[in-house]
C-alpha positions as CSV (number, residue, x, y, z in Angstrom):
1,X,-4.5,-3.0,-32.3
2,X,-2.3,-3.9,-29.7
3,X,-1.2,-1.5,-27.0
4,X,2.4,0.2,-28.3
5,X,3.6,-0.6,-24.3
6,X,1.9,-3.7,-24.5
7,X,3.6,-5.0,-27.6
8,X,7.3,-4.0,-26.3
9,X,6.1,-5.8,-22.5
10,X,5.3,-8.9,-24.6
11,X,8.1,-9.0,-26.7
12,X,10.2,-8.7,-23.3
13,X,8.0,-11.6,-21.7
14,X,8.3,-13.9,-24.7
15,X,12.1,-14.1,-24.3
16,X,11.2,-15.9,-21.0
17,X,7.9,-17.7,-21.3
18,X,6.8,-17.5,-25.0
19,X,3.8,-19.9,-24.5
20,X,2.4,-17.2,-22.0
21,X,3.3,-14.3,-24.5
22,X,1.6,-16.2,-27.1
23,X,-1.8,-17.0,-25.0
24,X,-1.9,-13.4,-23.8
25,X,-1.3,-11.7,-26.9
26,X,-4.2,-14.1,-28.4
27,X,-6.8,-12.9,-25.6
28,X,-9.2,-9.9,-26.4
29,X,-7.9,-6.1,-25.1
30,X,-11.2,-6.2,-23.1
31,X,-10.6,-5.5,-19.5
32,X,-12.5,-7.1,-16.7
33,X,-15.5,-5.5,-15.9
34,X,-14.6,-5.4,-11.9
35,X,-10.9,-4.1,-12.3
36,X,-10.6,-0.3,-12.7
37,X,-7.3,1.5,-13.2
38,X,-6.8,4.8,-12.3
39,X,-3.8,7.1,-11.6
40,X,-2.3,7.4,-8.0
41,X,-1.5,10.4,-6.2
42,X,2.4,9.9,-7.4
43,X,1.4,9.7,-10.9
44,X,1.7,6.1,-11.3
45,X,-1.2,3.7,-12.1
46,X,-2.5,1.9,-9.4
47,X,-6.1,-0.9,-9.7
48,X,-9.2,-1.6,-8.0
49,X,-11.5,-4.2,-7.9
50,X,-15.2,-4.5,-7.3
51,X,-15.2,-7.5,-5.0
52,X,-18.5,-9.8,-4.9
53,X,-20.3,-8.4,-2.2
54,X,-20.1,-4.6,-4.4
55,X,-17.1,-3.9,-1.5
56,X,-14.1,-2.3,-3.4
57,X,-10.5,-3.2,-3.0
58,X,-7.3,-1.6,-3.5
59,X,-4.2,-3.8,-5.0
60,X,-2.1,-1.5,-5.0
61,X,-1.5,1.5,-3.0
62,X,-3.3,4.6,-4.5
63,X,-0.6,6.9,-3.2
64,X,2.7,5.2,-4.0
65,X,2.3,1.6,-5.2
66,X,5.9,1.2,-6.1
67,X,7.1,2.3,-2.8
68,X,4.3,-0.1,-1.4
69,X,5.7,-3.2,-3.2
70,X,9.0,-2.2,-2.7
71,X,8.7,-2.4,1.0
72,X,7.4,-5.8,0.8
73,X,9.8,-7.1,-1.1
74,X,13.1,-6.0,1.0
75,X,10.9,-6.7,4.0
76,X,10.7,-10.7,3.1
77,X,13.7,-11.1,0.6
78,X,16.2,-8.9,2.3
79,X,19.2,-11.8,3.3
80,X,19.2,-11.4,-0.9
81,X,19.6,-7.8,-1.7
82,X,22.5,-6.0,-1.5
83,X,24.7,-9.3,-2.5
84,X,26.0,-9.1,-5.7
85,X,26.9,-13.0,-6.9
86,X,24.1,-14.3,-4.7
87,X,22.4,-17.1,-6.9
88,X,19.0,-18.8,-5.6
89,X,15.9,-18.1,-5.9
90,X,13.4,-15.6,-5.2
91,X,9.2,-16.3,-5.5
92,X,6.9,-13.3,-5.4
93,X,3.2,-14.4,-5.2
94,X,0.9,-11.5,-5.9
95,X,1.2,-9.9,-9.0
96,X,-1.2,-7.3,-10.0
97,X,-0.4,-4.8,-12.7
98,X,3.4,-6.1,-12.4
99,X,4.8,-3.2,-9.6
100,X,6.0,-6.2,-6.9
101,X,7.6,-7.9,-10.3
102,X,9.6,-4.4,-11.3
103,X,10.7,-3.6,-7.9
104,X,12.2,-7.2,-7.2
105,X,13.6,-6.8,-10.5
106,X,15.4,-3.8,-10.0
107,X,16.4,-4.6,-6.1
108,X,17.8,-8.4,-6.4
109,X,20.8,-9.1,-7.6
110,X,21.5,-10.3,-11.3
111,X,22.1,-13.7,-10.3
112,X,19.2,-14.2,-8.7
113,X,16.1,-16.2,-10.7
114,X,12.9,-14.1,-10.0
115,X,10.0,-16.2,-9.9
116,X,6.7,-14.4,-10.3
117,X,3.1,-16.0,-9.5
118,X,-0.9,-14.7,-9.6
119,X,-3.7,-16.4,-9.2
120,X,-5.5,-14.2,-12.5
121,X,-3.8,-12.7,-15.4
122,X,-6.6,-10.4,-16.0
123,X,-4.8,-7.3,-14.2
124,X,-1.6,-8.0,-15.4
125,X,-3.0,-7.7,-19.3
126,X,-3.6,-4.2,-17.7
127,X,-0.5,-3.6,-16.5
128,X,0.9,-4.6,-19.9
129,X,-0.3,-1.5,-21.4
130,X,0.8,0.9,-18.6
131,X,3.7,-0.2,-17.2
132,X,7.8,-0.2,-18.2
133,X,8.5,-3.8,-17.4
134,X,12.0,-3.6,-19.4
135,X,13.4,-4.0,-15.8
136,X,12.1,-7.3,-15.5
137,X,12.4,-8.9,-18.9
138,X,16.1,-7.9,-19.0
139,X,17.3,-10.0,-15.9
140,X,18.7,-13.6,-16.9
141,X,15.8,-15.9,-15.0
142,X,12.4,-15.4,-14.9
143,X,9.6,-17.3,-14.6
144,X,5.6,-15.9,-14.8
145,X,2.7,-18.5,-13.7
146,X,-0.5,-17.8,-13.2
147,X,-3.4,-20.4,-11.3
148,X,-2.3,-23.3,-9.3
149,X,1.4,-24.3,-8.3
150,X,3.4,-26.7,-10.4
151,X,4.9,-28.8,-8.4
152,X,7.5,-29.9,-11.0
153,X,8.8,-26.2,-10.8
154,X,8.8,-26.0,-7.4
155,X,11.0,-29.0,-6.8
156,X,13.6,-26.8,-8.2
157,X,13.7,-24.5,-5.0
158,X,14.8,-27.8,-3.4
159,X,18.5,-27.6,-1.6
160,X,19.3,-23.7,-2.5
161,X,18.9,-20.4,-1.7
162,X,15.7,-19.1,-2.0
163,X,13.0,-16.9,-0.5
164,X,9.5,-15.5,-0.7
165,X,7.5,-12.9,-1.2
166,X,3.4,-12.8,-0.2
167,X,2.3,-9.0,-1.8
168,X,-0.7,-9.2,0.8
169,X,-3.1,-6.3,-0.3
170,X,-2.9,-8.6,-3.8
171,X,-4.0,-11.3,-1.7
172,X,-6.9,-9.7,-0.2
173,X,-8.1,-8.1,-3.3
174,X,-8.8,-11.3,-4.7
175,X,-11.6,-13.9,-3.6
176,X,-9.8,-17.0,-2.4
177,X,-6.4,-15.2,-3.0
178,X,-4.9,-16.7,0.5
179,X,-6.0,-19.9,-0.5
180,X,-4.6,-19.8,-3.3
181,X,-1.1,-18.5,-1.9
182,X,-1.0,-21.1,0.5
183,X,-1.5,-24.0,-2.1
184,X,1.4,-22.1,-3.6
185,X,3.2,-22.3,-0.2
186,X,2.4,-26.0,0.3
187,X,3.6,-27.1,-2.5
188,X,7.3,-25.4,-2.1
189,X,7.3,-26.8,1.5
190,X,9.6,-29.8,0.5
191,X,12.6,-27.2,-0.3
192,X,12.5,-26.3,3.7
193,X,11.9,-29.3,4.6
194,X,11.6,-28.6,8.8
195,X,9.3,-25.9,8.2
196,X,5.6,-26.6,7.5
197,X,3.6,-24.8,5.2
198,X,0.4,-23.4,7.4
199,X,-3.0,-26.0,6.8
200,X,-4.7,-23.2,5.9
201,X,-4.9,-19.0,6.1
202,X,-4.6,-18.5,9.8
203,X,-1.1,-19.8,10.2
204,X,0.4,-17.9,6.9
205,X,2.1,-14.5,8.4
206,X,4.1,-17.0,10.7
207,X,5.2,-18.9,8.3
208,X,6.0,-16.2,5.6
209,X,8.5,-14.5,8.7
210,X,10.4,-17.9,8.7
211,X,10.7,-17.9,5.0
212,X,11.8,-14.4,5.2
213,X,15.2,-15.5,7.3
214,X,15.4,-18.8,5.5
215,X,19.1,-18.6,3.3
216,X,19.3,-22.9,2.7
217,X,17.7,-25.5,3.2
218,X,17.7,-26.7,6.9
219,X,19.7,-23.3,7.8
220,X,18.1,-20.3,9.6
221,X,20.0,-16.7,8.8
């Protein structure tokens, strides 16, 4: 039987992308075998992962991860908080059990589409079942992807307001997870046009502190 939280979480989700709701709902409750959830220090679930090489990783932050994601997110999107009527778009790569998600979803103004991206939906099926995502599903625009870009998407961010967000212990938790944001980052470049996205991992905290005072296309904040 399906999670009670998870049912309400997909419900919420299938108002925005009801092919994913579908396809997640279809996949067995099963966790994966190297993702543990546990309860931080603040009383909110937090994830590790057994990497590979039997290291573990954190996700999220086992003391606070909402405050962790939250600082993040007005770190890299903050030309859009605090500006009611401010349109554009915001991309958050690095998902996890969905706290970088809630955060941006409570922070940015209405009017701003929230973009949300992961390389593996197997910890957000996790976060289904343990967190309050009615934050997220209630804003106006939202889009979830999971795997590689889609470059038809992306074309959208071309010409307007947008910014991004890299959730960086996401990123390191996950085997190829840079790679994988930079292929993300690659194929947005065309909506800045002057600025290159890095050829590979190296050059990617550069770049992510140009896209963080980026408003427009071709205009630096």
């Amino acid at each position: 039987m399906i999670h009670r939280r998870r049912a309400h979480n997909l419900l919420g989700l299938s108002r925005h992308e009801p092919t994913l709701a579908l396809d997640l709902a279809l996949r067995k409750a099963k966790p994966s075998p190297d993702l543990e959830p546990m309860l931080g220090k603040s009383g909110a679930w937090t994830l590790q992962r057994r990497l590979p090489d039997g290291r573990i990783a954190t996700l999220h932050s086992p003391r606070d991860p909402r405050a962790e994601a939250a600082r993040q997110v007005q770190a890299r999107l903050a030309a859009f908080l605090g500006q009611e009527g401010q349109g554009g778009v915001c991309l958050i790569l690095g998902l996890g059990l969905g706290w970088p998600a809630l955060v941006a979803a409570e922070l940015l103004p209405k009017a701003t589409a929230l973009w949300i991206a992961d390389a593996r939906a197997d910890a957000f099926l996790l976060g289904l079942d343990r967190l309050d995502l009615t934050a997220l599903w209630s804003r106006a625009r939202v889009r979830v992807r999971f795997g590689p870009p889609e470059p038809g998407l992306l074309d959208r961010l071309s010409g307007c307001a947008w910014g991004v967000s890299v959730q960086d212990g996401l990123l390191e938790a996950h085997p190829g997870g840079r790679a994988w944001a930079v292929e993300w980052l690659k194929a947005a470049e065309g909506a800045l046009g002057h600025v290159p996205a890095p050829a590979d991992t190296s050059g990617l905290p550069a770049w992510l502190g140009l896209c963080a005072t980026t408003r427009l296309r071709g205009e630096l904040a």
